[in-house]
N, C-alpha and C positions, 0 to 999 in steps of 0.2 A: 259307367262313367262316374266320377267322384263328383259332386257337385263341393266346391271351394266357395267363400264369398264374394267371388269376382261373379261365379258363374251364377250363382243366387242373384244379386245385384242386377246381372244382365238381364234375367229372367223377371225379377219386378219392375225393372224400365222397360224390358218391350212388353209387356203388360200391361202397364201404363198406356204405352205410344209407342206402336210396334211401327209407325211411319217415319219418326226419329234416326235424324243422319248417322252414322258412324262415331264422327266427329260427336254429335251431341252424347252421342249412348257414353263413347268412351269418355267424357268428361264426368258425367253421370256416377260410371262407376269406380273412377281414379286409375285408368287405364290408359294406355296409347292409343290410336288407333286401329294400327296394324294387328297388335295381340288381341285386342277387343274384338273385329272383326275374324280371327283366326277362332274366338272361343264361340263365336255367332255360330260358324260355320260348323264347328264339331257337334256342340248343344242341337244343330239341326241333324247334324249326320247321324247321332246319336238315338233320333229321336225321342229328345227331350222337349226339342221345338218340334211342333205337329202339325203346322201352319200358321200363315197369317189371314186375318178376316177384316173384315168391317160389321162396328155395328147397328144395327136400325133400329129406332123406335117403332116398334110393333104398330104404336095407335096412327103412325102417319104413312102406313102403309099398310091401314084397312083391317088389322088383326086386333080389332078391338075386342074379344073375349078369349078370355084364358081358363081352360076348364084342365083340374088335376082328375084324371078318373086311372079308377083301382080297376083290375080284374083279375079273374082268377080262369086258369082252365080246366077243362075235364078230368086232365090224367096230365102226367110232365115224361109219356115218352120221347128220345130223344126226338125221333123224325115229327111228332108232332110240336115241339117245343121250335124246332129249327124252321118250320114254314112257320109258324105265329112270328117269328121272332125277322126273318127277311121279309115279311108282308109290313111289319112294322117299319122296318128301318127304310121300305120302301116309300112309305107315307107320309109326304113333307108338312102335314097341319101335325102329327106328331112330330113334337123339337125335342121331344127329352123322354127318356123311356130305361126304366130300370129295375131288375127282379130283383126279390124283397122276401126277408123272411115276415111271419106275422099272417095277417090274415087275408091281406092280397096278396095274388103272385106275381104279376108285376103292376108298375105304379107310371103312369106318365101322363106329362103335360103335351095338351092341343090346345093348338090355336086355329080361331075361327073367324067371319069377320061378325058375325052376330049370333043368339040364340038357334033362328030358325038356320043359320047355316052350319053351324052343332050340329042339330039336328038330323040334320039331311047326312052329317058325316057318321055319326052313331049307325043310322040305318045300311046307308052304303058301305060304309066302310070296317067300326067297330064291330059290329056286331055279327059280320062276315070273316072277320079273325079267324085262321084254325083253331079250334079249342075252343073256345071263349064258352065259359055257362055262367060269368057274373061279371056285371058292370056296373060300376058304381059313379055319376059322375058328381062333382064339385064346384062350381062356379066360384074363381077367383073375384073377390068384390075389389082387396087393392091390393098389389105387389108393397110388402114392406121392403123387403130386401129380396134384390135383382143382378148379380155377380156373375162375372165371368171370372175374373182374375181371381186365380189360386193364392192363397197365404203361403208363396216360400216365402222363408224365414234367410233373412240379409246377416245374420247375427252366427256366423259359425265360430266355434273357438276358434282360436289362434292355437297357431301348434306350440308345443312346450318346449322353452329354449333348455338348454342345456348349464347348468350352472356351472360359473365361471371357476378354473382351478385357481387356486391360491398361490 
C-alpha cells in the first residue's frame, strides 16, 4: 500500500487520538468523511493499522519499577531460540523485548510493582528462560522519554505537474 499524505496525516491523528469521530479525523486531514473513513478502513486492512489501545500510567496501577535487563543465551539454535522467545512473549511484566546485535542477545524492559517483586520475578521466571547463562539487570531511576507514536512523516512530495505547452 502506498502511503500518500492523506494517509500519513491519518496515521499521525489516530496517533494522537485514535478515539476521534470521523467527522473530527477528516477535518484534521482536509478530507470528506466518507473518503477519510474509506482510507481508515484500507490502512486497517492493509495492516498498516495494527489496533487500537488505551494508554495507562504505569505508577497508578502498581507498576512502580521499571527494570531494562540484557541477556544472552547459551548457543542460538533455532528450537532453542523459539522456546526462549514464546516463554517471553508469554510473560506479561515483560512489555517490551527485543534481539540485539552487540554484547547482549536480547534486551528487554519489566515491569514490576517494587524491588522485592523483581526479584521474585528474576527467580521465577528469568532465570528459568530456556538458554539463559547471562543476566544483566538495570533499574530505571526516571523515564526521559516515554512514546508510543511512530514519527510518520505528514510532509510527502507533491507529484510533479506536467509543464504547460506553449
Amino acid at each position: 500500500m502506498e502511503l500518500d499524505r492523506y494517509a500519513l496525516a491519518i496515521l499521525a491523528e489516530l496517533q494522537h487520538d485514535a478515539r476521534q469521530t470521523v467527522q473530527q479525523l477528516s477535518a484534521a486531514v482536509g478530507l470528506s468523511p466518507t473518503p477519510c473513513w474509506k482510507r481508515v478502513k484500507e490502512l486497517e486492512a492493509a495492516g498498516v493499522i495494527t489496533g487500537y489501545t488505551a494508554l495507562v500510567d504505569r505508577g497508578r496501577v502498581g507498576l512502580n519499577l521499571c527494570v531494562v535487563v540484557e541477556m544472552n543465551l547459551r548457543e542460538h539454535a533455532e528450537d532453542l531460540v523459539r522456546r526462549f522467545e514464546r516463554a517471553v512473549a508469554a510473560s506479561p511484566q515483560i512489555v517490551h523485548c527485543v534481539s540485539t546485535t552487540g554484547p547482549a542477545d536480547y534486551i528487554m524492559t519489566v515491569l514490576a510493582a517494587d524491588i522485592q517483586a523483581y526479584e521474585r520475578f528474576l527467580h521465577d521466571t528469568i532465570f528459568k528462560l530456556p538458554g539463559v547463562t547471562h543476566v544483566r539487570s538495570s533499574i530505571v531511576l526516571k523515564e526521559i522519554k516515554q512514546q508510543t507514536r511512530l514519527p510518520v512523516a505528514v510532509h510527502v512530495p507533491e507529484p510533479k505537474r506536467r509543464p504547460r505547452r506553449a
